[in-house]
N, CA and C of each residue as an Amber inpcrd file, in Angstrom:
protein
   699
 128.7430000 134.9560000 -14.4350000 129.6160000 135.0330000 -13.2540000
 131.0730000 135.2260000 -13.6860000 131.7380000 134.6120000 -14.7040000
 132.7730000 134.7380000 -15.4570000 133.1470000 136.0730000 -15.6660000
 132.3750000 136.8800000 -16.4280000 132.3750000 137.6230000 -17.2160000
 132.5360000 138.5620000 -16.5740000 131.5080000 138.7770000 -15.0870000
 131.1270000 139.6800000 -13.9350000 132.9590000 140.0760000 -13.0410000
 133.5950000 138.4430000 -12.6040000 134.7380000 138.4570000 -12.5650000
 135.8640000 138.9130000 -13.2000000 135.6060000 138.9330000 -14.6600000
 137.1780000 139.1900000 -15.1330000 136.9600000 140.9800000 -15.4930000
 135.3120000 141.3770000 -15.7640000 135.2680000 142.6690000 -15.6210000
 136.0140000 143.3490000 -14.2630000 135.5710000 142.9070000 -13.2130000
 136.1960000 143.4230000 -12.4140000 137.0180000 143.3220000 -10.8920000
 137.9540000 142.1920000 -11.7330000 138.7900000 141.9190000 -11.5050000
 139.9960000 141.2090000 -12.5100000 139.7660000 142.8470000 -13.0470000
 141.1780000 142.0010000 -14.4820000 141.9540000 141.5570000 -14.3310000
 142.7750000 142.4970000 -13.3090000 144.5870000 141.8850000 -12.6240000
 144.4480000 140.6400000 -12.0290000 143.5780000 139.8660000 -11.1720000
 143.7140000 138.6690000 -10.9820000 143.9060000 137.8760000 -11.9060000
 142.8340000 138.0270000 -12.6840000 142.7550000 137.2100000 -13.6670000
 143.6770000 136.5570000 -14.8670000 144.0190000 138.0450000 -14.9300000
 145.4880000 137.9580000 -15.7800000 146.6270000 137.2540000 -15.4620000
 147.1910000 137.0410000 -13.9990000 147.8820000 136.6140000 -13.0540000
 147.8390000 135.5480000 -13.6150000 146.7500000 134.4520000 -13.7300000
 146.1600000 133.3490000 -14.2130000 146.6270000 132.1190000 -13.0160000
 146.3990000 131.4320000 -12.9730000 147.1340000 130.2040000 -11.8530000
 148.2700000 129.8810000 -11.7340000 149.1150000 128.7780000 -13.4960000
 150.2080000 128.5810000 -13.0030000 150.9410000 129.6960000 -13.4540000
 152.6200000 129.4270000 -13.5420000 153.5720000 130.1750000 -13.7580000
 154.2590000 130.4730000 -12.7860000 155.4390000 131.3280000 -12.5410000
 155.6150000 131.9360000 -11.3750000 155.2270000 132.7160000 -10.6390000
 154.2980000 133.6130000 -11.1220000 153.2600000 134.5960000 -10.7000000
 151.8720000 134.3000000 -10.5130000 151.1630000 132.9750000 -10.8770000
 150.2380000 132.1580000 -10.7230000 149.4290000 132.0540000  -9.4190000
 148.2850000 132.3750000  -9.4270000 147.7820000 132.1450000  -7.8190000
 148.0250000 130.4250000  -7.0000000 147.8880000 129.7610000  -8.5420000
 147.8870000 128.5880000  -7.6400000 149.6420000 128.7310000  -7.3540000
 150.6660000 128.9630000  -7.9010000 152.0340000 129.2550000  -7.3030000
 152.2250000 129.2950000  -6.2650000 151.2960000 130.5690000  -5.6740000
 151.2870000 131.3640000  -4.4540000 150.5580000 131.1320000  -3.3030000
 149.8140000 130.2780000  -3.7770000 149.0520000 129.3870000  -2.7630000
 149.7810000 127.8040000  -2.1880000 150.3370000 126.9360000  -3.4300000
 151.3700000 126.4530000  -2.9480000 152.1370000 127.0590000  -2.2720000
 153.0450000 127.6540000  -2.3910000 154.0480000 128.4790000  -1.6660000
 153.8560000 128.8120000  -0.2380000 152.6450000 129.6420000  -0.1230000
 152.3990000 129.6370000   1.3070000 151.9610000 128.1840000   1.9140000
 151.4100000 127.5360000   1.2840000 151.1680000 126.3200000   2.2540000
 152.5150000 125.5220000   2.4150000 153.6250000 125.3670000   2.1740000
 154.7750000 124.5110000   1.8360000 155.2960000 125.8420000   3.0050000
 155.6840000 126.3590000   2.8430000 155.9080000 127.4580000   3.9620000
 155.2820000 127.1730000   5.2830000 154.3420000 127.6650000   5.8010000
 153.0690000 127.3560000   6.7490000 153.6490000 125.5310000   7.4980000
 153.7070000 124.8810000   6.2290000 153.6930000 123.1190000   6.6360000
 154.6050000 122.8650000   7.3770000 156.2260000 123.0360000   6.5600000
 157.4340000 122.7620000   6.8130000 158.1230000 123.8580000   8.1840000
 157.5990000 124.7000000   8.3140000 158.1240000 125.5090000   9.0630000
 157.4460000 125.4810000  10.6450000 156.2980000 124.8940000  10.3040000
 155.5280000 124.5040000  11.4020000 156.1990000 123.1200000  12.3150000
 155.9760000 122.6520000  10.9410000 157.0270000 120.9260000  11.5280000
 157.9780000 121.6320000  12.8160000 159.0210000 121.7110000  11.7320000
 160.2670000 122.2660000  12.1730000 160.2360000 123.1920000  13.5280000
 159.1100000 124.2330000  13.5910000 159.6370000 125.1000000  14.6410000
 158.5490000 124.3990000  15.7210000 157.5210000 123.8130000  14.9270000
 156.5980000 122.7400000  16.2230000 157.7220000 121.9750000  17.0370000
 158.4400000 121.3500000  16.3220000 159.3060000 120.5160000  17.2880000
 160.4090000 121.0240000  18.2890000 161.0180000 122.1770000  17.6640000
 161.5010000 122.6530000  18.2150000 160.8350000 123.4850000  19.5840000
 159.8470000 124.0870000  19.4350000 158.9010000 124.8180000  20.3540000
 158.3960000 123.6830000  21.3730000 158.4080000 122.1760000  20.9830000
 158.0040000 121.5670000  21.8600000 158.8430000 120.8360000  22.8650000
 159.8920000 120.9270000  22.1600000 161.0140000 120.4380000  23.0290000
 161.3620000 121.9700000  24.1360000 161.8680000 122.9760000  23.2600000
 162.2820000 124.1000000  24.5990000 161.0260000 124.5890000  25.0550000
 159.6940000 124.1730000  25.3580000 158.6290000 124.2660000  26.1330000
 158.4870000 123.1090000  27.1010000 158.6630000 121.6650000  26.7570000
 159.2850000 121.1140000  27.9110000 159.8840000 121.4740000  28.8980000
 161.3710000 121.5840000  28.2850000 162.4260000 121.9110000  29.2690000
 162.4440000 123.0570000  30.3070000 161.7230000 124.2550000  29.6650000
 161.1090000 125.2740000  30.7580000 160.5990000 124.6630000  31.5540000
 159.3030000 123.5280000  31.9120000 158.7820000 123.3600000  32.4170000
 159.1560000 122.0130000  33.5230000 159.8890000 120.9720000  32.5920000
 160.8730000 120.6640000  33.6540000 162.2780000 120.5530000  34.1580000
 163.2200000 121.6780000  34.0510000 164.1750000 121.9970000  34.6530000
 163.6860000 123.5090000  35.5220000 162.0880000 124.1670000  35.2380000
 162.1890000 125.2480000  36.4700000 162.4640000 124.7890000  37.7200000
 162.5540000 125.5450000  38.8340000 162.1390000 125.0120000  40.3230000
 161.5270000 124.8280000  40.3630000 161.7200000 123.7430000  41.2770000
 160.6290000 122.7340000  41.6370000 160.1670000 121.5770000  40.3930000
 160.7910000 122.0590000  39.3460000 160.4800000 120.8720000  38.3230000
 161.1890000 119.6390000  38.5140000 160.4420000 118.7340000  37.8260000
 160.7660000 117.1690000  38.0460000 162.1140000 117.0350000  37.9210000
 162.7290000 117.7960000  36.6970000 164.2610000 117.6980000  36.5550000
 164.5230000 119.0620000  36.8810000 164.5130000 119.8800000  37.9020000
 165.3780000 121.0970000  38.0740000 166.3850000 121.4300000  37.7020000
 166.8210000 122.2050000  37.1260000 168.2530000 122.2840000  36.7100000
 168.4230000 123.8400000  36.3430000 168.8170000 124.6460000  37.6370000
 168.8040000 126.2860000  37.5510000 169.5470000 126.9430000  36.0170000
 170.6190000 125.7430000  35.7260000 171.5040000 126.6690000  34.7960000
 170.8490000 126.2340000  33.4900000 170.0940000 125.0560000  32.8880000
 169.3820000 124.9570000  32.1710000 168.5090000 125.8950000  32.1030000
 167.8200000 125.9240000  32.8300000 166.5430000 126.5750000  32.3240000
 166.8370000 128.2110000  32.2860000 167.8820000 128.4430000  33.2130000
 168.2410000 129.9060000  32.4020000 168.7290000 130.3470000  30.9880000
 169.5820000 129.1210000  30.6490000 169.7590000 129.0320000  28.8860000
 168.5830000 128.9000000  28.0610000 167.7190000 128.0420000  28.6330000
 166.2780000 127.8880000  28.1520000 165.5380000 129.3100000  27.6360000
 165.5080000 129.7130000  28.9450000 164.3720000 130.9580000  28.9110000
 164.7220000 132.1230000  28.5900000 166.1600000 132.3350000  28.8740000
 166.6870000 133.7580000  28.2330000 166.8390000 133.2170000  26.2700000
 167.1980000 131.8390000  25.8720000 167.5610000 131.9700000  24.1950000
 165.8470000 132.5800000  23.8240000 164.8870000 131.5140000  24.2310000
 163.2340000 132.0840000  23.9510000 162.9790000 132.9790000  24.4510000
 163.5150000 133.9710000  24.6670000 163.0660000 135.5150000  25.6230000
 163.7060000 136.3300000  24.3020000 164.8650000 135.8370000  23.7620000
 165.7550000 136.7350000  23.0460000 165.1140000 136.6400000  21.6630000
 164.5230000 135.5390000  20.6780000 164.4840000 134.9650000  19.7770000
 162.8280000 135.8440000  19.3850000 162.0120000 135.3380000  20.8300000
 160.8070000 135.9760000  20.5410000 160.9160000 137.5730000  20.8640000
 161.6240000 138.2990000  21.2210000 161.9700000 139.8650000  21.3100000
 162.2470000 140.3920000  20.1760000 162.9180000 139.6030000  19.1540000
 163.5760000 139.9960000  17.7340000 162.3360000 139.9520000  17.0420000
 162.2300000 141.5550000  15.8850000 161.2510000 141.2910000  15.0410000
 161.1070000 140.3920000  13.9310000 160.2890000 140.0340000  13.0800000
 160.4120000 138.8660000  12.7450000 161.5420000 139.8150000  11.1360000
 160.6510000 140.5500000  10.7790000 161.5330000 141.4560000   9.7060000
 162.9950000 141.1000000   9.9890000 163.5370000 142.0610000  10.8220000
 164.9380000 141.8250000  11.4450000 165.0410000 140.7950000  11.3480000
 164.5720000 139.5050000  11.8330000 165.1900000 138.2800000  12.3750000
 165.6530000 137.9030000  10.5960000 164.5890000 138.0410000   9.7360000
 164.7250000 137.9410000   8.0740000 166.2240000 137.8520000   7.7800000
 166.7220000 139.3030000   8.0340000 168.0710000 139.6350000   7.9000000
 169.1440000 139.1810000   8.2670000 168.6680000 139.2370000   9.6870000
 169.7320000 138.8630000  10.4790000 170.3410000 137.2850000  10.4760000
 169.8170000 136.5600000  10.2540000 169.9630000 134.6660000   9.9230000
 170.2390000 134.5690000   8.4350000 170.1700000 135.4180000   7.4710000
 170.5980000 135.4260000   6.2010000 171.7760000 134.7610000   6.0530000
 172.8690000 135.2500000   6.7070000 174.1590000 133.9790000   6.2930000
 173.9140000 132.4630000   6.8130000 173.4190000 132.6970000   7.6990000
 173.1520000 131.2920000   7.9640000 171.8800000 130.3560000   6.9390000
 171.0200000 130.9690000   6.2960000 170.4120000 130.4030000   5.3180000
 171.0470000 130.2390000   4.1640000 171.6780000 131.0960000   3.3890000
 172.6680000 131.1740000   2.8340000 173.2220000 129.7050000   3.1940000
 174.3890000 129.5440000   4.3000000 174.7130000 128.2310000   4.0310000
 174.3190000 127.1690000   4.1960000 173.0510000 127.1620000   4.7810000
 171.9000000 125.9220000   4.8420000 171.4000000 125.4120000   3.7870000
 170.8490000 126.3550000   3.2830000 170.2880000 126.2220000   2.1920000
 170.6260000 126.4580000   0.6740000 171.8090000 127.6740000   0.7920000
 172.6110000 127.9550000  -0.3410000 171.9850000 129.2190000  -1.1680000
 170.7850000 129.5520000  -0.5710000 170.1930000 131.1480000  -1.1730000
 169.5200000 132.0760000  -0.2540000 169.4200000 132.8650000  -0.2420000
 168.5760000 133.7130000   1.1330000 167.4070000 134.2790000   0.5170000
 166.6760000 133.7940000  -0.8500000 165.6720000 134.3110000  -0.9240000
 164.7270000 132.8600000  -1.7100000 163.4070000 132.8940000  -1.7860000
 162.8390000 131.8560000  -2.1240000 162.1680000 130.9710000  -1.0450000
 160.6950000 130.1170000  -1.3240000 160.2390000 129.5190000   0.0500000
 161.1040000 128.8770000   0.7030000 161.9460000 127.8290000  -0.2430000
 162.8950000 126.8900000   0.9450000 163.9960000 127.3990000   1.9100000
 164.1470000 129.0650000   1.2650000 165.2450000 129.8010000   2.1910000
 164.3600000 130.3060000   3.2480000 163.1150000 130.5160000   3.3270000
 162.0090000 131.0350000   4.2880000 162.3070000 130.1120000   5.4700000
 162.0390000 129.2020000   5.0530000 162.0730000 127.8910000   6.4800000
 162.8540000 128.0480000   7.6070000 164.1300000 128.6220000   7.2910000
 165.2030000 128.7470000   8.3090000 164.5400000 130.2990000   9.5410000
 164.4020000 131.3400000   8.9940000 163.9610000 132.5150000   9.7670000
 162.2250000 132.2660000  10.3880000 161.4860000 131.4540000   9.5850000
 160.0890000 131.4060000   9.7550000 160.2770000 130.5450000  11.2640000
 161.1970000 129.1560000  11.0520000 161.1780000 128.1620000  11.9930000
 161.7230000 128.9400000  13.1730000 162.3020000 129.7080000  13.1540000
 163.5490000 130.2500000  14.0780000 162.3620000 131.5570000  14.7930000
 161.4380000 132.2460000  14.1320000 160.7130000 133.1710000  14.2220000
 159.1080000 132.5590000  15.2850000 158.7300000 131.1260000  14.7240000
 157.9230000 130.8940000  15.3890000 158.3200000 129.8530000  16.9240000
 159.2370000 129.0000000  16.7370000 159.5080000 127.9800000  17.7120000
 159.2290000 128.9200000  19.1740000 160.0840000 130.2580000  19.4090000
 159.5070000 130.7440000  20.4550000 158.4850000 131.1890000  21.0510000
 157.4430000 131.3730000  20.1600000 156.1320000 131.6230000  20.4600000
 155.6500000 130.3000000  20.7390000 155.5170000 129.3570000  19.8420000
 155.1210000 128.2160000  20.3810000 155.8360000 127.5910000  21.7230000
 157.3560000 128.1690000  21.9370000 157.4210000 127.1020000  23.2650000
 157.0660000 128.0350000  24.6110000 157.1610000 129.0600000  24.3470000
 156.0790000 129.6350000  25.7220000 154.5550000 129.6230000  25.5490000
 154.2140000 128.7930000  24.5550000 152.6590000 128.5730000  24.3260000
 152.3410000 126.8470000  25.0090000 153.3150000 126.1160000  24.7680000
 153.1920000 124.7770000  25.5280000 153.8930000 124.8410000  26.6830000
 154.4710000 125.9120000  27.0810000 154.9420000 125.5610000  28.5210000
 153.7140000 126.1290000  29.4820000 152.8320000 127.3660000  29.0770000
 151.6600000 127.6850000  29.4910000 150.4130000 126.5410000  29.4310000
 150.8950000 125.6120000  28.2190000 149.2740000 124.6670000  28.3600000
 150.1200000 123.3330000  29.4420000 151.4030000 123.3570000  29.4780000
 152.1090000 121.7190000  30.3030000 151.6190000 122.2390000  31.7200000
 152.2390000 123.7990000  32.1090000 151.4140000 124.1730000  33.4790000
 149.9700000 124.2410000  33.9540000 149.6320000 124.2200000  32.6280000
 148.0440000 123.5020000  33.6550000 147.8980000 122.2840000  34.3160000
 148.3830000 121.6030000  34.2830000 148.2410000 120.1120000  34.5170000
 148.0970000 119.8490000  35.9820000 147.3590000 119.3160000  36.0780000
 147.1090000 119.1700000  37.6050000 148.4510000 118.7590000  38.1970000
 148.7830000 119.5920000  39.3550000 150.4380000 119.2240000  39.8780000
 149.8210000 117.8930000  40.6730000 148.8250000 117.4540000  41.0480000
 148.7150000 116.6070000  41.8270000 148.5310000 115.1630000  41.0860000
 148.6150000 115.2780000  39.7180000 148.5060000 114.0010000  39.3630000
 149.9260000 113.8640000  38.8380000 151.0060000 115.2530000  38.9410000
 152.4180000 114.4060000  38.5230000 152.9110000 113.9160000  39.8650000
 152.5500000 114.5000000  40.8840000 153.0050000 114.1870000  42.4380000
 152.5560000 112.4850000  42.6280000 151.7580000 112.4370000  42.3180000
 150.5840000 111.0950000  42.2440000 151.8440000 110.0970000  41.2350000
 152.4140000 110.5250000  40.0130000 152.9870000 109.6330000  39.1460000
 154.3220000 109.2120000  39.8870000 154.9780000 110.3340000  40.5270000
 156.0180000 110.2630000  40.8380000 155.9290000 109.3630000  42.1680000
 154.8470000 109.4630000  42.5290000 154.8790000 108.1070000  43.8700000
 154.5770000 106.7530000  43.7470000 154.0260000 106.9570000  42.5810000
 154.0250000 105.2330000  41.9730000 155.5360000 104.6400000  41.4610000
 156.6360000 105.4670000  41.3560000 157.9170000 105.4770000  41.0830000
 157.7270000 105.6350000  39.3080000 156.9820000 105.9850000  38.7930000
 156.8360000 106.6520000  37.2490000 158.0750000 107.1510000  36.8880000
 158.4910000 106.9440000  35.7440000 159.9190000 107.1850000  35.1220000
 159.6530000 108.5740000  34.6720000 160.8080000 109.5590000  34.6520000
 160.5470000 110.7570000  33.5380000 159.9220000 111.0390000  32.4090000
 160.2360000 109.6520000  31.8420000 159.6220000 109.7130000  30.3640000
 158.1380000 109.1950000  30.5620000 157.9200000 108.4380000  31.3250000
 156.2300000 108.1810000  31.5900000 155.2380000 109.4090000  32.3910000
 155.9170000 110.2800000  32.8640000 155.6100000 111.8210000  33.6010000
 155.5170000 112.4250000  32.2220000 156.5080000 112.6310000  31.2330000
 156.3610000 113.5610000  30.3740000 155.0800000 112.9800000  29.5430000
 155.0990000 112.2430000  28.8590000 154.6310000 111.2390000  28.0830000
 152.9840000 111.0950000  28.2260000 152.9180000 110.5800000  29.3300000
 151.5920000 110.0990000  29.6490000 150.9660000 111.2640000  30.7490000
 151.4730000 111.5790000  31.2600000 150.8870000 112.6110000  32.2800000
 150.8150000 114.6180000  31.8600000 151.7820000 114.9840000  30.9700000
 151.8820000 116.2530000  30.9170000 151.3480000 116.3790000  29.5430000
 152.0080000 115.4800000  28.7030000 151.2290000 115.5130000  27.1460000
 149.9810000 114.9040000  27.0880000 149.7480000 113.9430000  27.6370000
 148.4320000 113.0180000  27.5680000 147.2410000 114.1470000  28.0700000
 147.8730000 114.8500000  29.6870000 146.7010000 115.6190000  30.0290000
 146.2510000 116.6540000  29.5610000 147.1690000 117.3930000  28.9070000
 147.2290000 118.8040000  28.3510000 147.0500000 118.6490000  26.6350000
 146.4980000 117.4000000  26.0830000 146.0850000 117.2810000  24.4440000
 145.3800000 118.5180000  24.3770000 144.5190000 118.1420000  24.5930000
 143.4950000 119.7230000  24.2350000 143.6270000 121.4340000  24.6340000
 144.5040000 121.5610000  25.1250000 145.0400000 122.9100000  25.3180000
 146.1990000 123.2940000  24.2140000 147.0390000 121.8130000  24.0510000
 148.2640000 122.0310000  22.9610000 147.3090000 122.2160000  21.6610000
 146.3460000 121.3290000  21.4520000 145.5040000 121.8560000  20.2530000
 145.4830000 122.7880000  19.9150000 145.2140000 123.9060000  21.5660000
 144.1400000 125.1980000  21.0540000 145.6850000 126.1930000  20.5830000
 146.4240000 125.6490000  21.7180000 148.0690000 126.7500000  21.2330000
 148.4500000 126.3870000  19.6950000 148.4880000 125.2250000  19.3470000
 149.1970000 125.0330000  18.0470000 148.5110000 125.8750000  17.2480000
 146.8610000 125.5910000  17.0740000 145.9490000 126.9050000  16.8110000
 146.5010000 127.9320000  16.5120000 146.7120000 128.4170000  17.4810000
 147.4630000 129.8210000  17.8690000 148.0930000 130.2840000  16.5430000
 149.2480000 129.5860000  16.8440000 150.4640000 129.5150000  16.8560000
 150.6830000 129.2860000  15.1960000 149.8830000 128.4930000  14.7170000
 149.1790000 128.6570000  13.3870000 148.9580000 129.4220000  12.4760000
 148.1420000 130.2470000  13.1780000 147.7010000 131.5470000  12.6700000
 148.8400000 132.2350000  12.8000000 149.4830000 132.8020000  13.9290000
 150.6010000 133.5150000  13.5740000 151.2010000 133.0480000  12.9050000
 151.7890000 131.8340000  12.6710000 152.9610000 131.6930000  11.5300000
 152.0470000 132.0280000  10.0190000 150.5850000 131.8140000   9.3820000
 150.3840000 132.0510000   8.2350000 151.0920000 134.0440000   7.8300000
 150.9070000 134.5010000   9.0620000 150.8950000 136.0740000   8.9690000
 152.5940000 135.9570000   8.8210000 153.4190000 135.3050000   9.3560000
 154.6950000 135.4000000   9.0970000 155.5000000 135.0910000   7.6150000
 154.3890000 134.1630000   7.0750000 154.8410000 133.3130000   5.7740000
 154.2630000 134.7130000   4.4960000 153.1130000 135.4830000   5.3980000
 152.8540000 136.5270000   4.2800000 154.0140000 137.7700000   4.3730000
 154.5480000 137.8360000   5.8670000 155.2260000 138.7780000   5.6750000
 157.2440000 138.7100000   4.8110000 157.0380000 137.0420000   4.8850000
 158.1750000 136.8860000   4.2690000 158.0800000 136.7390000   3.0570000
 156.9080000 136.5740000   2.5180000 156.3870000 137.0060000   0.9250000
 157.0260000 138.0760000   0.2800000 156.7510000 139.3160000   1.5990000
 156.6630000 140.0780000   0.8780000 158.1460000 141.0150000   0.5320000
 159.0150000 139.8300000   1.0390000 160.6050000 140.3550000   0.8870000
 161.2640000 139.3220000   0.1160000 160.4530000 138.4020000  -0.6680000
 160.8540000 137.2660000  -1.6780000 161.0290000 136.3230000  -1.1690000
 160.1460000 135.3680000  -0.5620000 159.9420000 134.4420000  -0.2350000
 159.0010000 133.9190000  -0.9500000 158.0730000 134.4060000  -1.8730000
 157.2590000 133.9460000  -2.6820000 155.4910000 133.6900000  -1.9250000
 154.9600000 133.5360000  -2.5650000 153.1360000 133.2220000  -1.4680000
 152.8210000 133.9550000  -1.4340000 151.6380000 134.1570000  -0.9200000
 150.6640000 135.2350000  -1.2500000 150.9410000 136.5910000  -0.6310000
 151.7860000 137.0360000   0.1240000 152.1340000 137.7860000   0.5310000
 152.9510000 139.0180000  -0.2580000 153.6140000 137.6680000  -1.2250000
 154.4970000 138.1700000  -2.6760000 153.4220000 138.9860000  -3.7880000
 152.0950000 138.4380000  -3.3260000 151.5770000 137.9790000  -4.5690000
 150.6960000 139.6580000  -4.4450000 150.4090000 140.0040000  -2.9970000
 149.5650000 141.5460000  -2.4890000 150.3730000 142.2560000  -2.3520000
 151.7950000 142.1400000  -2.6770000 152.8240000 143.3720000  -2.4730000
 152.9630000 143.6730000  -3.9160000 154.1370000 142.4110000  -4.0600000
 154.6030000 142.8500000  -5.8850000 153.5550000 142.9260000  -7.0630000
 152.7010000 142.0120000  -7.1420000 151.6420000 142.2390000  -8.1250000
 150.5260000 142.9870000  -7.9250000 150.1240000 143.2370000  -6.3870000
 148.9280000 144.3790000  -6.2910000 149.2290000 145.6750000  -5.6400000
 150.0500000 145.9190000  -4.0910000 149.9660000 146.9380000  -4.1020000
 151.2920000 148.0890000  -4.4900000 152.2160000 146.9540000  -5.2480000
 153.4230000 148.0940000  -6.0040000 153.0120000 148.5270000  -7.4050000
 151.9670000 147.9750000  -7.9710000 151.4550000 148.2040000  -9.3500000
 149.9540000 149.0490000  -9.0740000 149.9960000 148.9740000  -7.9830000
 148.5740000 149.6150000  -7.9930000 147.1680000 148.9380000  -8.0320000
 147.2260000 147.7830000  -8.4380000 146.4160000 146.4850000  -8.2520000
 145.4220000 146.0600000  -7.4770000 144.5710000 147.0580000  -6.8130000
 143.8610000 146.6890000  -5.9130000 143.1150000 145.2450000  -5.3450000
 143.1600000 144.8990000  -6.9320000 141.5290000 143.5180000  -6.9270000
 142.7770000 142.2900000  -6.2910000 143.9480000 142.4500000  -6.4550000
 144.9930000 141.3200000  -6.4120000 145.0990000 141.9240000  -5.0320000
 145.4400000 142.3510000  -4.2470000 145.4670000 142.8860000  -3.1400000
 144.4410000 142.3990000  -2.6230000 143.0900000 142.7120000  -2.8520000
 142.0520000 142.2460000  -2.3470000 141.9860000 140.9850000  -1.9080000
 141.8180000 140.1720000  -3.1880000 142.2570000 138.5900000  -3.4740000
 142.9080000 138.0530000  -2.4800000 144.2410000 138.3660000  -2.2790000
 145.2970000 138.1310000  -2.0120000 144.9680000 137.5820000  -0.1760000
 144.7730000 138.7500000  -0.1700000 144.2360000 139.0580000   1.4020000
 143.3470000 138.3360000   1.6060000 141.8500000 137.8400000   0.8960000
 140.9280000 137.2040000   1.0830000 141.4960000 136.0090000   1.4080000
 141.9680000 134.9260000   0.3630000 142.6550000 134.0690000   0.5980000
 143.4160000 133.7130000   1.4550000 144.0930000 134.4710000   1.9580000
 145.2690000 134.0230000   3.7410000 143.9310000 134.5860000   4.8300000
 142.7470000 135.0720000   4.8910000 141.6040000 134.9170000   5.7640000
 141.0850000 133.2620000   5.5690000 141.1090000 133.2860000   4.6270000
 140.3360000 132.3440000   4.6110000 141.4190000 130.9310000   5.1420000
 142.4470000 130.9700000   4.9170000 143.0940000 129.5750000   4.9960000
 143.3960000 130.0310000   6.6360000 143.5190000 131.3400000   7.2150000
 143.4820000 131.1110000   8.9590000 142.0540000 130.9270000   9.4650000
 140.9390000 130.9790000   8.7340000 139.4360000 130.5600000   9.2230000
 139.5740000 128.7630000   9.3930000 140.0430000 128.7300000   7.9500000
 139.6190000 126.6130000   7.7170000 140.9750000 126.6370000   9.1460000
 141.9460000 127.3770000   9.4020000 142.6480000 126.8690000  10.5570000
 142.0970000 126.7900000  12.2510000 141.5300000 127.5210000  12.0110000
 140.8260000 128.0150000  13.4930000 139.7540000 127.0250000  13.6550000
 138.8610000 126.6610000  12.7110000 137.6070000 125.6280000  12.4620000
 138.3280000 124.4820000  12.8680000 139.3100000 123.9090000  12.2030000
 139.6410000 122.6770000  12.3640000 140.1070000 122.7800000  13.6430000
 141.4450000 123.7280000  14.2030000 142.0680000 123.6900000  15.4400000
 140.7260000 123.6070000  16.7380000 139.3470000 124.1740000  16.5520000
 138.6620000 124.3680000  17.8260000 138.0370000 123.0820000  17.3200000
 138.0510000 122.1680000  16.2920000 137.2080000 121.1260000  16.5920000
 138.1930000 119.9130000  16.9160000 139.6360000 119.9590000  16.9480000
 140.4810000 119.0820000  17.0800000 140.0720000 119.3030000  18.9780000
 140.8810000 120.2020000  19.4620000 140.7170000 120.8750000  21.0640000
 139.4670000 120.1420000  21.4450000 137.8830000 120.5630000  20.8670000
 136.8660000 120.1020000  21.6680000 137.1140000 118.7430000  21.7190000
 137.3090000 118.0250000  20.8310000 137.3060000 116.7320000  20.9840000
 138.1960000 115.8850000  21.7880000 139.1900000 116.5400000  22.0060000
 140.7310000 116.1850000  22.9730000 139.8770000 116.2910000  24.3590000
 139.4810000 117.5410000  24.3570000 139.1780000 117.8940000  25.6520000
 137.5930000 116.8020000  25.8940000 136.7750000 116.0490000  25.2750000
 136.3190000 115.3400000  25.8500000 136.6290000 114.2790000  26.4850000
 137.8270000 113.4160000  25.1640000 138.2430000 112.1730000  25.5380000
 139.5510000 112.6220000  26.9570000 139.7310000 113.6470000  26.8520000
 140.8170000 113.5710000  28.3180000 139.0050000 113.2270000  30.0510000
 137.9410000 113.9280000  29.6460000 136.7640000 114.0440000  30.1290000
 136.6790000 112.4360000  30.5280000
């Protein structure tokens, strides 16, 4: 099996794990990417997916001029390609971080690239929620924070599952595409080492590997969801 492998697939092989060019490198890399940027633009996506949902009309906290700042910054943010967006936030990583290339300089454009997808992904799963059980909270005299809290997050667990899901997967495809402008990960790893050298089997590889880590994502995300969605049952 060894043998079968390095016949044919030399260029991987050669690559070897560690180093800077190392698969396991590049596999770290994208996951530290993927993790931190998720954090980061999760929270962020979950907060301006709130606020869409309650400062619209008719929301619990209405507030017309909010939620127009709201929805036009996430209208603008998710319109920008993510390439472009690369560029364009460069000084500002630059002084965040102090370099504009490398995973930890990724974090700033990745976070900034996904938060808007994710917060029109939880403001779509907070609107499911039965309006009649926040109407229901609000007549028991329920505080804001016990509406948000217990009623919009509590009811909607298993839909935020299936979005984070989502939302998941797109960011692994973002962490490959910032690979492939020196951000490092596997994305780095099917551009510069396989398809600028000609490299097919590393290309191959390459690619196999970010399938496979959005499969183990999708597996886990639909078995997190089913299970939300019983205990809300």
């Amino acid at each position: 099996m060894i043998s079968f492998f390095t016949k044919n697939f030399p260029n991987v092989v050669a690559l070897g794990w560690g180093g800077d060019a190392g698969w396991g490198t590049a596999i770290f890399q994208t996951l530290f990417m993927t993790f931190w940027s998720a954090i980061l633009g999760g929270i962020l996506g979950l907060i301006f997916g709130l606020l869409l949902v309650l400062t619209k009309p008719k929301g619990i906290l209405a507030n017309k001029v909010v939620y127009w700042i709201v929805d036009k910054l996430v209208s603008i943010f998710r319109a920008v390609p993510f390439i472009i967006l690369l560029a364009f936030v460069a000084p500002v990583t630059q002084k965040i971080v102090g370099t504009q290339i490398g995973m930890k300089a990724a974090l700033v454009p990745l976070t900034l690239g996904v938060f808007p997808f994710f917060a029109r992904q939880v403001q779509v799963a907070l609107e499911s929620v039965d309006k009649g059980k926040i109407e229901a909270a609000e007549a028991l005299g329920a505080s804001t924070k016990d509406i948000i809290f217990d009623v919009y997050l509590r009811e909607s667990r298993s839909e935020l599952a299936r979005v984070s899901t989502v939302t998941l997967i797109s960011l692994i495809g973002l962490t490959a595409m910032a690979g492939a402008v020196g951000a490092g990960g596997l994305g780095n790893t099917a551009i510069s080492y396989g398809y600028n050298r000609f490299n097919n089997d590393v290309t191959l590889v390459a690619t196999l590997l970010v399938l496979l880590l959005v499969l183990i994502v999708q597996v886990v995300g639909d078995l997190v969801a089913k299970k939300l969605n019983h205990q809300e049952r």
